[in-house]
TIVO-2410 file (N, C-alpha, C; in nm, 3 decimals):
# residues 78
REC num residu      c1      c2      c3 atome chaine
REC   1      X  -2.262   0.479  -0.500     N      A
REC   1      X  -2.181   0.396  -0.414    CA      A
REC   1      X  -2.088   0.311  -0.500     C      A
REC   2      X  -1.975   0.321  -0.480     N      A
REC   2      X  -1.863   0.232  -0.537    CA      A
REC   2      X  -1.880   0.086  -0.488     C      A
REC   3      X  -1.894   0.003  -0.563     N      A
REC   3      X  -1.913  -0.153  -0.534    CA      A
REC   3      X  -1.775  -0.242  -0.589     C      A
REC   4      X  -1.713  -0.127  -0.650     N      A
REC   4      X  -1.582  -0.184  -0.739    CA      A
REC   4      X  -1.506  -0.310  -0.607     C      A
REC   5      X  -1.476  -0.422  -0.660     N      A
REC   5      X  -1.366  -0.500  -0.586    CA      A
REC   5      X  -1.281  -0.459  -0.591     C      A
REC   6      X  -1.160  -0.425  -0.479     N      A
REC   6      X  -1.017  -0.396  -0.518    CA      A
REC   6      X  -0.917  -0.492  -0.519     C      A
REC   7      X  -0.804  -0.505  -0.579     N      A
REC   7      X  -0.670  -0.592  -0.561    CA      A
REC   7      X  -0.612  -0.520  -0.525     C      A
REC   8      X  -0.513  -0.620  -0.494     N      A
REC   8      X  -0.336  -0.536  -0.531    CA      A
REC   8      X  -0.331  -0.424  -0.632     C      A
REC   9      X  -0.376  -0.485  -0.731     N      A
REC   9      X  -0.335  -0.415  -0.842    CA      A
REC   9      X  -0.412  -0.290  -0.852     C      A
REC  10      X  -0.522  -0.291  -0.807     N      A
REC  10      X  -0.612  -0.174  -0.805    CA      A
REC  10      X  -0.497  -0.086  -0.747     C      A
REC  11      X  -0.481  -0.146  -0.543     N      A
REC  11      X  -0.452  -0.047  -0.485    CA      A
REC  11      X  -0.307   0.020  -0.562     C      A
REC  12      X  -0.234  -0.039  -0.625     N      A
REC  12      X  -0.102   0.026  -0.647    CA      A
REC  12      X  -0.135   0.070  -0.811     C      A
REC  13      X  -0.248   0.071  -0.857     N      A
REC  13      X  -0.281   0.177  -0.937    CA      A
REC  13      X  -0.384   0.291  -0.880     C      A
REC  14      X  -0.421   0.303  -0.818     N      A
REC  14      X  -0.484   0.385  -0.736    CA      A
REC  14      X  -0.337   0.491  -0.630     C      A
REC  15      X  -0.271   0.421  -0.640     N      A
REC  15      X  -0.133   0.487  -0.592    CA      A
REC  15      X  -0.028   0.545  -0.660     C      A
REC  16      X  -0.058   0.540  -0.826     N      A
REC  16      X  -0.028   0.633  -0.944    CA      A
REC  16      X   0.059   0.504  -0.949     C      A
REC  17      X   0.111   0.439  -0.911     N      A
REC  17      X   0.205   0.350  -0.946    CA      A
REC  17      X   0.161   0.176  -1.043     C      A
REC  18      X   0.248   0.130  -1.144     N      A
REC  18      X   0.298   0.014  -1.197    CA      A
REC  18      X   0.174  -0.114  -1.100     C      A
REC  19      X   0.050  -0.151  -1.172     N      A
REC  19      X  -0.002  -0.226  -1.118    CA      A
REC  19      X  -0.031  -0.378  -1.167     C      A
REC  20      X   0.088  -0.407  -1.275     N      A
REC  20      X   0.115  -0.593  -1.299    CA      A
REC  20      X   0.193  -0.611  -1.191     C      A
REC  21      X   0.164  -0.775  -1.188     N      A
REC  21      X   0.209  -0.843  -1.065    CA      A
REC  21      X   0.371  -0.865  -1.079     C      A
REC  22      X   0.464  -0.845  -1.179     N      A
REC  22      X   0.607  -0.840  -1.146    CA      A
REC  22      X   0.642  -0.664  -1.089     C      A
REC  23      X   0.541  -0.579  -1.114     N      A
REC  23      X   0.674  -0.470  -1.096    CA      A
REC  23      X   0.556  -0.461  -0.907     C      A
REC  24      X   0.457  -0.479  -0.898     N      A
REC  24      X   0.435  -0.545  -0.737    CA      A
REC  24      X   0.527  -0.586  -0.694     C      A
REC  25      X   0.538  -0.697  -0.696     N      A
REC  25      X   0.674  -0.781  -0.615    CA      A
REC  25      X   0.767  -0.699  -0.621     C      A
REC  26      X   0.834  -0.633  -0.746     N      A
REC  26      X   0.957  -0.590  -0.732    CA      A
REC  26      X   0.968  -0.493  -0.614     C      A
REC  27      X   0.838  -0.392  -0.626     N      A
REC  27      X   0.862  -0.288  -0.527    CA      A
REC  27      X   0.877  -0.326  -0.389     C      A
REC  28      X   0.779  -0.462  -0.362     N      A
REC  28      X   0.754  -0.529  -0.233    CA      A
REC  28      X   0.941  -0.558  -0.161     C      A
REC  29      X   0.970  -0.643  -0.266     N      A
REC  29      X   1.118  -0.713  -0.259    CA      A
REC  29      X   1.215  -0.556  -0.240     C      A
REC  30      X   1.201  -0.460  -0.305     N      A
REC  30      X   1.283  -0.364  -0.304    CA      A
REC  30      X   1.244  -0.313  -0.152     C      A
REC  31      X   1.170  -0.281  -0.084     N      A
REC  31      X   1.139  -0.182  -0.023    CA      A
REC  31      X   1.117  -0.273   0.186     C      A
REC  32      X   1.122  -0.364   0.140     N      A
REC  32      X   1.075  -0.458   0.232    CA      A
REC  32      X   1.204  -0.549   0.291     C      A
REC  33      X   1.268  -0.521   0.447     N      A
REC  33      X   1.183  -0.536   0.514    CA      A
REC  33      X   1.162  -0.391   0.617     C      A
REC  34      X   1.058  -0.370   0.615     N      A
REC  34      X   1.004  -0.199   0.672    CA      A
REC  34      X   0.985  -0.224   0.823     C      A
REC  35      X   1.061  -0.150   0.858     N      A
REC  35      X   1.042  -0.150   1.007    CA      A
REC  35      X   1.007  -0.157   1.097     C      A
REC  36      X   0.976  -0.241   1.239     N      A
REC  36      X   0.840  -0.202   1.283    CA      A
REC  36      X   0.820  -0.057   1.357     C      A
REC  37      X   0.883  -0.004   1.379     N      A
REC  37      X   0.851   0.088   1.443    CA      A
REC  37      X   0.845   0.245   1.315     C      A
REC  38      X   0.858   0.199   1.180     N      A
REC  38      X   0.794   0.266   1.100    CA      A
REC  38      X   0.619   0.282   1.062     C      A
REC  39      X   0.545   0.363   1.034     N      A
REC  39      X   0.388   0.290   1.025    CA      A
REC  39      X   0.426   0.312   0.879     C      A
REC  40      X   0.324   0.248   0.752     N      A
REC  40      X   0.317   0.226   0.631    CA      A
REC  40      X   0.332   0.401   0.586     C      A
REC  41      X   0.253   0.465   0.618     N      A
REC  41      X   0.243   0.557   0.563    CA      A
REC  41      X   0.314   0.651   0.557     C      A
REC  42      X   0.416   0.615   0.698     N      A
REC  42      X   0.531   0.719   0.703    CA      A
REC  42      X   0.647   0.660   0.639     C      A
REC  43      X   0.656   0.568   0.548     N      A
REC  43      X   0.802   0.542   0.487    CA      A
REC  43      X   0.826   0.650   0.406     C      A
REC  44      X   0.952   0.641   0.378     N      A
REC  44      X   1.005   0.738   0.321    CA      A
REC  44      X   1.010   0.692   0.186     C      A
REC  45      X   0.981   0.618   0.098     N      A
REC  45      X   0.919   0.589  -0.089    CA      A
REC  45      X   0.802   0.609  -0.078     C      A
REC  46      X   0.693   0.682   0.008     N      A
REC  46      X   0.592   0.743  -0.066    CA      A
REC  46      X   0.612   0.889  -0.068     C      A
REC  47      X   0.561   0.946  -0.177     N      A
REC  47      X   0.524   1.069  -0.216    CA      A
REC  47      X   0.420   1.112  -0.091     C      A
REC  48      X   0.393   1.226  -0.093     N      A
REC  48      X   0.302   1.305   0.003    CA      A
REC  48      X   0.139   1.298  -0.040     C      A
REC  49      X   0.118   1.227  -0.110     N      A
REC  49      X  -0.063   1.222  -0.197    CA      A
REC  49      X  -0.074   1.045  -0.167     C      A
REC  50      X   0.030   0.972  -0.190     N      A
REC  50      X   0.032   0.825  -0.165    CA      A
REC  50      X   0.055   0.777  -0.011     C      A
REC  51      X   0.107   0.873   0.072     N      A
REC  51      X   0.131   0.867   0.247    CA      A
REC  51      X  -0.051   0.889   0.333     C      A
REC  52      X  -0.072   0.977   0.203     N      A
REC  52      X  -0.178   1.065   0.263    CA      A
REC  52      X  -0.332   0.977   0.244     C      A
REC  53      X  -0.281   0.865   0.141     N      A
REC  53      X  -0.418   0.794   0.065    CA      A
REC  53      X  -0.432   0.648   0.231     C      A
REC  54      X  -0.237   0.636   0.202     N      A
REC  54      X  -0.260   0.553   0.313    CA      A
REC  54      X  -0.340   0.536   0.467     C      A
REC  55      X  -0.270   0.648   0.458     N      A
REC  55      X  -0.328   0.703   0.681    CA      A
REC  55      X  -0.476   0.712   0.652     C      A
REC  56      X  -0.519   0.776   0.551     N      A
REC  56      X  -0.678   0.808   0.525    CA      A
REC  56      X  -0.742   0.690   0.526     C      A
REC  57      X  -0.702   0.592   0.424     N      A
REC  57      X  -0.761   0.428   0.406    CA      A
REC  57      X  -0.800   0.375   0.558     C      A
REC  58      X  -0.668   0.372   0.624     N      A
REC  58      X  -0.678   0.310   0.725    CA      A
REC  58      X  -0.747   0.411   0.896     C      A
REC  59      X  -0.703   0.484   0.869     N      A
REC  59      X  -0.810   0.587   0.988    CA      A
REC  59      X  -0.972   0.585   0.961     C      A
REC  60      X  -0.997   0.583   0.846     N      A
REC  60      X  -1.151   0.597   0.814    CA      A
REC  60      X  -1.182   0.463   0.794     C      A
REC  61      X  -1.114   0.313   0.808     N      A
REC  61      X  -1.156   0.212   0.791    CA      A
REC  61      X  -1.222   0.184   0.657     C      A
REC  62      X  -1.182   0.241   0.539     N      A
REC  62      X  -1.220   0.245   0.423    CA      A
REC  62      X  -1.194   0.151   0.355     C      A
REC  63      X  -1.255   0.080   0.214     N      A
REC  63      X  -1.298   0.020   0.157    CA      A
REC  63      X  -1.159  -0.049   0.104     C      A
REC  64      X  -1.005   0.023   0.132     N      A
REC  64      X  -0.899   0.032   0.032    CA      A
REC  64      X  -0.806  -0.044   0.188     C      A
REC  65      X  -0.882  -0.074   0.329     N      A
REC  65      X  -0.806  -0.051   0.433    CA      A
REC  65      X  -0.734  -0.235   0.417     C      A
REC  66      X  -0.804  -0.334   0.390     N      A
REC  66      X  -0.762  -0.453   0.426    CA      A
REC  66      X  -0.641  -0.457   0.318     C      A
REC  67      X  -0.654  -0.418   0.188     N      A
REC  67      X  -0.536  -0.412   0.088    CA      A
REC  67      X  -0.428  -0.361   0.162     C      A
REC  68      X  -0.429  -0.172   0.190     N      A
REC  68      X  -0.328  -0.129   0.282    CA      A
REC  68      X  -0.283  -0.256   0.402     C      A
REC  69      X  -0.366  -0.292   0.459     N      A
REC  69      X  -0.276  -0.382   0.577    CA      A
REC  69      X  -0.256  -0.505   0.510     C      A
REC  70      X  -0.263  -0.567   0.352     N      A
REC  70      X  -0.173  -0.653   0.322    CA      A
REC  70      X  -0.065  -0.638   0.261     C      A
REC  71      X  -0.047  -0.516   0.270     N      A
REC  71      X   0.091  -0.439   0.206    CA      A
REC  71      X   0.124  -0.450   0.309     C      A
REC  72      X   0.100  -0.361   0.404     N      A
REC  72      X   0.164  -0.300   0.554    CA      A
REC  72      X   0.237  -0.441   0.541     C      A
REC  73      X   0.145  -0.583   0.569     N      A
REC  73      X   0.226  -0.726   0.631    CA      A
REC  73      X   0.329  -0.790   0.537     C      A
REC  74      X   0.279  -0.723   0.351     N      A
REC  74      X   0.409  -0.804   0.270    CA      A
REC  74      X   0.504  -0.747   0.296     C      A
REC  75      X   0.546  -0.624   0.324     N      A
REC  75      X   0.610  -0.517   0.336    CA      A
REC  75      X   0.693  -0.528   0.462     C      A
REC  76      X   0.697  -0.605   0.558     N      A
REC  76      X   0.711  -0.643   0.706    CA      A
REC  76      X   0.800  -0.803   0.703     C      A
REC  77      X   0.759  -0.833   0.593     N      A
REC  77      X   0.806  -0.975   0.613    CA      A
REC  77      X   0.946  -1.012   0.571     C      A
REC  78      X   1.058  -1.115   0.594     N      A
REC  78      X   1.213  -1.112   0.580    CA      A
REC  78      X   1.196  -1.219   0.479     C      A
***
């Protein structure tokens, strides 16, 4: 059983991607503000393995799901 804590930083290394807290923000600031009538996983800057980690996190209520929905909300915000 995985007991690991996750961050931010986990999740956006767990997402093959840059997990210090400036190139975070940057992507946040770059990519944000995401639509509402987009869901997280269907934007169009993820790859097809990082769309796929998302919908999974959050359909199976998994361990990675509260991170995903504090992206989903930084990601949302003006």
């Amino acid at each position: 059983m995985d007991t690991s804590i996750h961050t931010m930083q986990t999740l956006f290394c767990q997402l093959g991607m840059a997990g210090d807290e400036e190139q975070i923000n940057a992507f946040i600031e770059k990519y944000r503000p995401l639509p509402r009538n987009i869901a997280l996983s269907e934007a169009a800057f993820w790859n097809e393995a990082q769309a796929a980690f998302l919908a999974e996190a959050v359909a199976e209520d998994s361990d990675w799901c509260e991170l995903v929905d504090e992206l989903d909300c930084l990601l949302r915000e003006n």
